[in-house]
VOBA-1610 file (N, C-alpha, C; in pm, whole numbers, padded with zeros to 5 digits, always signed):
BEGIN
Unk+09353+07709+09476Unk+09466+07796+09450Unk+09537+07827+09582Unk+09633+07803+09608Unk+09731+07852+09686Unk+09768+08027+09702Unk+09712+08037+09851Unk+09747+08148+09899Unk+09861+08183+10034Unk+09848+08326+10016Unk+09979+08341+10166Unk+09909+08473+10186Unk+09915+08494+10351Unk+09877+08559+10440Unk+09985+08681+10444Unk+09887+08757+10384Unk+09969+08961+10380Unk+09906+09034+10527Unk+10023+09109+10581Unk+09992+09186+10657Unk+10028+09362+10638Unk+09966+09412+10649Unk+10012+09521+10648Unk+09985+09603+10752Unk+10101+09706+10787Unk+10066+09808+10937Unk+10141+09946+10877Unk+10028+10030+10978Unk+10094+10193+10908Unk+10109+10246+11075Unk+10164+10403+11068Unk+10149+10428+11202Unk+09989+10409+11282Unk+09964+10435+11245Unk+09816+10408+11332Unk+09770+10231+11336Unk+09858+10144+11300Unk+09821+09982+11355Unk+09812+09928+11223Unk+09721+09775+11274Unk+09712+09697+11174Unk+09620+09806+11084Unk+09622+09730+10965Unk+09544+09816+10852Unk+09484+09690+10774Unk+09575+09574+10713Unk+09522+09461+10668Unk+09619+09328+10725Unk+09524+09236+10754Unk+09520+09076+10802Unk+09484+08998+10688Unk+09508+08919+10585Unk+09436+08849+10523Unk+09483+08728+10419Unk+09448+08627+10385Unk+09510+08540+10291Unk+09464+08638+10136Unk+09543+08652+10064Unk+09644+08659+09928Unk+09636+08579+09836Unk+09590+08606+09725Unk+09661+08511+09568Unk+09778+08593+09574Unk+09790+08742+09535Unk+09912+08834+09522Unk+09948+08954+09529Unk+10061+08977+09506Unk+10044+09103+09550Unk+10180+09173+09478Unk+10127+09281+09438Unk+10208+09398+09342Unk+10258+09470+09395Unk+10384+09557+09417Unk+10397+09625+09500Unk+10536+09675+09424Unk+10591+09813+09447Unk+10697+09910+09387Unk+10808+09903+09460Unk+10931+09857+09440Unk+11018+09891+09546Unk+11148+09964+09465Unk+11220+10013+09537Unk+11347+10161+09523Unk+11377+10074+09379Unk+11431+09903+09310Unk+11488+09936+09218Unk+11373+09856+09106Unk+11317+09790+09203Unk+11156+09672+09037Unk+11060+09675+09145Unk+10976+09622+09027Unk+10830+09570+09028Unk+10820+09436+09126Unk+10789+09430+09199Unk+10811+09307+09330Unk+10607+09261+09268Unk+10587+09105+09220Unk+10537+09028+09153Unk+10504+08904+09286Unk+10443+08892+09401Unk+10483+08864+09493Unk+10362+08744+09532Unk+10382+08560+09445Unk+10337+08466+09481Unk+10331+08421+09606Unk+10238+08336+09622Unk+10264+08247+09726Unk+10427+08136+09710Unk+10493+08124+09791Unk+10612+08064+09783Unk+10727+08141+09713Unk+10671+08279+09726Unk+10810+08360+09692Unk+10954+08345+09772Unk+11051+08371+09719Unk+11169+08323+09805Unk+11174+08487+09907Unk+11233+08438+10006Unk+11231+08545+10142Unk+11317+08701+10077Unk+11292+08771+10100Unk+11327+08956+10071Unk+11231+09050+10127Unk+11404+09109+10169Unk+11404+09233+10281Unk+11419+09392+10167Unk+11303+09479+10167Unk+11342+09558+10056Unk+11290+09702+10101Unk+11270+09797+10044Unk+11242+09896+10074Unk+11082+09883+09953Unk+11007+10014+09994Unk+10896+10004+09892Unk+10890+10182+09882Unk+10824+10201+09791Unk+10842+10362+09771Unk+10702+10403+09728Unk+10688+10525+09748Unk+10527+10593+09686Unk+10501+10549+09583Unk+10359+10498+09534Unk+10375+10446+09447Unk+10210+10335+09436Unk+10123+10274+09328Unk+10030+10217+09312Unk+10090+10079+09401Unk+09995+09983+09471Unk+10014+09853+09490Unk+09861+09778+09468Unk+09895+09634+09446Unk+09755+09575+09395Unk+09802+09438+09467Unk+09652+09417+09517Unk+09617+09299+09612Unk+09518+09211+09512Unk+09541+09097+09510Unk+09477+09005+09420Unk+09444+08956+09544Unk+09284+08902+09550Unk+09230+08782+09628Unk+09102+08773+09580Unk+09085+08602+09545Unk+08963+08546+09470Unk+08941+08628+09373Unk+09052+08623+09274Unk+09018+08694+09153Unk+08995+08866+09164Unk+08964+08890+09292Unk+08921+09041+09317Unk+09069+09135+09296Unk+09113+09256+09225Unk+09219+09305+09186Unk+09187+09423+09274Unk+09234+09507+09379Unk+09205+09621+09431Unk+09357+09707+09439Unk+09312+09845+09406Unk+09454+09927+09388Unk+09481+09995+09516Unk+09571+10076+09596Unk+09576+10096+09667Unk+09727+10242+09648Unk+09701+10319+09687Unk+09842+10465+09677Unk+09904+10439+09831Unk+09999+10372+09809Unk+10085+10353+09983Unk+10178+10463+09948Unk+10285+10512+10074Unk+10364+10556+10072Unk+10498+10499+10121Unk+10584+10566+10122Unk+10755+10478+10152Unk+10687+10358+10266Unk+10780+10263+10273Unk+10785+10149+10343Unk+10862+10059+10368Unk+10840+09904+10413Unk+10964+09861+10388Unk+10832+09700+10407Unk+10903+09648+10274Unk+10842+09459+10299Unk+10908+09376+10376Unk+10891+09228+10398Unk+10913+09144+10450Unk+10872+09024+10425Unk+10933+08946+10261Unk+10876+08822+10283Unk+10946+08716+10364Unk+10870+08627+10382Unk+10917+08519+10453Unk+10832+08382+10425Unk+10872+08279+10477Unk+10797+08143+10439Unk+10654+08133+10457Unk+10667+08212+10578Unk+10501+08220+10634Unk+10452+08385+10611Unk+10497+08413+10509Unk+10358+08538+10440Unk+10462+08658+10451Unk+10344+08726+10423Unk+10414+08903+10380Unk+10383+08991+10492Unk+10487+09106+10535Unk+10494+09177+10609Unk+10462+09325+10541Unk+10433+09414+10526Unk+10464+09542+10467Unk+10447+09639+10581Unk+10528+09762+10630Unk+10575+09848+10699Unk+10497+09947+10671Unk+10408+10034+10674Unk+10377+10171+10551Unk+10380+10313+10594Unk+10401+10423+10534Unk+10389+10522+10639Unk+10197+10562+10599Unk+10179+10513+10489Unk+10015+10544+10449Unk+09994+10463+10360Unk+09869+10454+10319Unk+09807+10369+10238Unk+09648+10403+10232Unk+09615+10415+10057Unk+09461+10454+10090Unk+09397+10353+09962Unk+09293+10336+09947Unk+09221+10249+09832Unk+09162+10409+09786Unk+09110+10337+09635Unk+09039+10480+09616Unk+08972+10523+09673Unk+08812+10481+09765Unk+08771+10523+09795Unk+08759+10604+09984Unk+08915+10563+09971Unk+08964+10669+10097Unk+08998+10784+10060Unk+09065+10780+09908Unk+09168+10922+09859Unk+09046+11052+09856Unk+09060+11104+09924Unk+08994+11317+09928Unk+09086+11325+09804Unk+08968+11363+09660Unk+09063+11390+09535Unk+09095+11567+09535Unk+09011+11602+09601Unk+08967+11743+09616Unk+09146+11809+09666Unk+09155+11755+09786Unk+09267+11734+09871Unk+09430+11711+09829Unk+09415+11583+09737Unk+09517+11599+09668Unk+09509+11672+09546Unk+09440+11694+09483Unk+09499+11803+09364Unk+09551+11953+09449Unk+09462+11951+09542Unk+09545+12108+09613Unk+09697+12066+09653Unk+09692+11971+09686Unk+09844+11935+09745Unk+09931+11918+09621Unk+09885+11840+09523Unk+10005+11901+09391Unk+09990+12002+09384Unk+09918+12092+09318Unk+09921+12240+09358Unk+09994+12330+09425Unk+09976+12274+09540Unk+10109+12291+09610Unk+10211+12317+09650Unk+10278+12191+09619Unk+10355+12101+09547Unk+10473+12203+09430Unk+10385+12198+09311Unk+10446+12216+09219Unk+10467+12383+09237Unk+10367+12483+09298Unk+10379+12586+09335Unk+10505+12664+09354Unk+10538+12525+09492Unk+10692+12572+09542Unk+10785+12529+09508Unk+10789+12411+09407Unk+10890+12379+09309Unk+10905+12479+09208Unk+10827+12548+09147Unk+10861+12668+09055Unk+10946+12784+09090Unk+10906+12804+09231Unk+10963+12900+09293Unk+11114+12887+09335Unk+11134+12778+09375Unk+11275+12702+09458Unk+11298+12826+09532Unk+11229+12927+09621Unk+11317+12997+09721Unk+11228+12968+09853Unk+11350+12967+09955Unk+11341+12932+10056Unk+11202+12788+10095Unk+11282+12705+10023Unk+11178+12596+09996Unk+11262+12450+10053Unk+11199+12306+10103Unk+11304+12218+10096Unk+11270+12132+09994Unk+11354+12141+09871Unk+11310+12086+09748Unk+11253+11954+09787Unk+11356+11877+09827Unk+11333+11722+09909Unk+11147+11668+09936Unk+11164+11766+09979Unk+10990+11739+10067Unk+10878+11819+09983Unk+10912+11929+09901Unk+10813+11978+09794Unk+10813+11821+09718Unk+10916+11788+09683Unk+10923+11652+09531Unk+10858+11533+09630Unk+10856+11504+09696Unk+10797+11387+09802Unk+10639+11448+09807Unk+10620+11581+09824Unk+10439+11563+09831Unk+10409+11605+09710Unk+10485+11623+09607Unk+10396+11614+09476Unk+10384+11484+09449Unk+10508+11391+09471Unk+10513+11251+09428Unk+10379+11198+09507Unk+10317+11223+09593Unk+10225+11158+09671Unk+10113+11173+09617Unk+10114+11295+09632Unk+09973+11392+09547Unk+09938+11317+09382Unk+10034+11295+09311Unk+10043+11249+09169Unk+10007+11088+09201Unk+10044+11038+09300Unk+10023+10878+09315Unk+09889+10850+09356Unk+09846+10982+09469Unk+09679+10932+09486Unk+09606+11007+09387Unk+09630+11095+09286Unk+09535+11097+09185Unk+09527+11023+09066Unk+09632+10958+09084Unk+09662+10843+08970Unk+09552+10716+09031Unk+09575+10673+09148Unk+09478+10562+09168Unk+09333+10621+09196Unk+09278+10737+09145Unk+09180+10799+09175Unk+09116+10778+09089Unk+09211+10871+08982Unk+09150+10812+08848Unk+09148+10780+08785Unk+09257+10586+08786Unk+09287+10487+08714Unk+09203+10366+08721Unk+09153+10365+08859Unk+09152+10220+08882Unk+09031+10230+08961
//
């Protein structure tokens, strides 16, 4: 089976090096479905589940905003985070929706923007917490 070499980097460095069957991944307007010999795209990626196929192995992963990069010779992804389940503190994020939604009820002296961005986060790593 034909594979292609994914990279991924967050602020703190590389994070993953590796050959790929595929790879799933969310971006601002679809579902990016991402073969070996995909044609080249420059896109944005948003909070949100992503899944790495290799040797049949399916692993989920809660990234946050980003930006891809395919090209002939493999995948790039940008991330500001990224955790598998068994990185996600579930404890951690339910306080952070909590949160979250706390100061969305309230809307005073709040920046809606960034309350709706860490609930969206909070909701994405308890979703791959306790989906997958």
């Amino acid at each position: 089976m034909s594979t292609f070499l994914l990279e991924i980097y967050t602020p703190f460095g590389k994070y993953y090096d590796r050959y790929v069957d595929e790879l799933i991944v969310q971006s601002d307007d679809f579902v990016l479905g991402i073969l070996p010999n995909h044609a080249p795209l420059v896109s944005k990626v948003k909070v949100s589940k992503m899944f790495i196929i290799q040797n049949g192995d399916r692993k989920c992963y809660a990234i946050g905003e980003g930006l891809i990069n395919i090209t002939k010779d493999g995948v790039t992804i940008v991330l500001e985070s990224i955790e598998s389940k068994n990185d996600i503190d579930i404890d951690r994020a339910r306080d952070a929706k909590k949160r979250a939604e706390e100061r969305l009820a309230t809307l005073v002296n709040i920046d809606v923007e960034r309350a709706q961005k860490a609930l969206n986060r909070a909701n994405n790593r308890i979703s791959v917490y306790e989906n997958e």
